[in-house]
N, C-alpha and C positions, 0 to 999 in steps of 0.2 A: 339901683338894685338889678336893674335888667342883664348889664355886663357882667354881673357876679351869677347869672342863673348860666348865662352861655361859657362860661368859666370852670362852673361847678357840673358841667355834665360830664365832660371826659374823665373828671376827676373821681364822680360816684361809677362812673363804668368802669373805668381801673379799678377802683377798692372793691365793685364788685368781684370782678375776674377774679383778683387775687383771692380773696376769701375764699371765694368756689373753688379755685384750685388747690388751694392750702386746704382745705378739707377732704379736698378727694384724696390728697397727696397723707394726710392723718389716717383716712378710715379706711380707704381702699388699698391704699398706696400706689394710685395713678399718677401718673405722671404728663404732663404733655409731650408728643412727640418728640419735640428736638433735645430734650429732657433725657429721656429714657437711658440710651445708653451710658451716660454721663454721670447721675445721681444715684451714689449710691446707700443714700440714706437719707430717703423718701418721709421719715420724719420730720429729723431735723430741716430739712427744705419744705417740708408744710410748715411749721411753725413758722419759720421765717417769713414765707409768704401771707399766713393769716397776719403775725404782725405788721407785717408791711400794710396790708387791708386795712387793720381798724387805726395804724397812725393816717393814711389817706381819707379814712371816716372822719379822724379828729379836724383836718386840715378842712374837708369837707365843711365844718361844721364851724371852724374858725374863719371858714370864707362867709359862710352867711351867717353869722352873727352880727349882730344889728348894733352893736359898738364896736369901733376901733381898738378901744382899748381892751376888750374881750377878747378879739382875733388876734391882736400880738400874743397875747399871753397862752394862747391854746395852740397858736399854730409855731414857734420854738420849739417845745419839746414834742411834738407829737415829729417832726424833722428831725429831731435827736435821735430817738427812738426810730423811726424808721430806717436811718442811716446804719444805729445797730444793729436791727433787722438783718437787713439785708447783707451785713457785714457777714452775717452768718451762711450763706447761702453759697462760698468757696468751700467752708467747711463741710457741706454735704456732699463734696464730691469725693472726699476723700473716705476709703471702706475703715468701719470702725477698727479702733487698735483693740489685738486682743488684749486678754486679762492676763494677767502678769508677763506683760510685755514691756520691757524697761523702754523709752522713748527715745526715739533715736537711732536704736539697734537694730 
């Protein structure tokens, strides 16, 4: 159990960060510095980040579960999931399309 404690710390400080920033990035709509000029829709790149957060909480939690066969099954899709996440976080840089703006044009 010990090498799953030293394992599982960089892993709860990442899902924390992201959390906290995915939340600032929702209510405030802060940004990190290297961020700012780049993101233009400070939502959709919170979101992404909180979910990236709690799939890194799942994984968290698939690491220290005290069966094998618990941690396979929790830590899959919470990788799924985060991959989509984050799939999302090109699309915040792009400024939203107006409203009856046919795509492409």
């Amino acid at each position: 159990m010990g090498w799953r404690l030293w394992a599982a710390a960089p892993i709860a400080v990442m899902a924390l960060l992201l959390l906290c920033s995915g939340a600032a990035a929702l209510t405030r709509g802060w940004m990190p510095r290297r961020q700012r000029g780049l993101v233009r829709r400070p939502g959709l790149f919170g979101w992404a980040q909180v979910v990236a957060g709690l799939a890194l909480g799942v994984q968290l939690a698939a690491l220290l579960a005290v069966e094998a066969a618990y941690s396979a099954a929790l830590a899959a899709p919470a990788v799924t999931v985060m991959l989509l996440a984050l799939a999302l976080i090109p699309y915040s840089h792009r400024p939203p399309r107006a409203p009856g703006r046919i795509p492409g044009r």
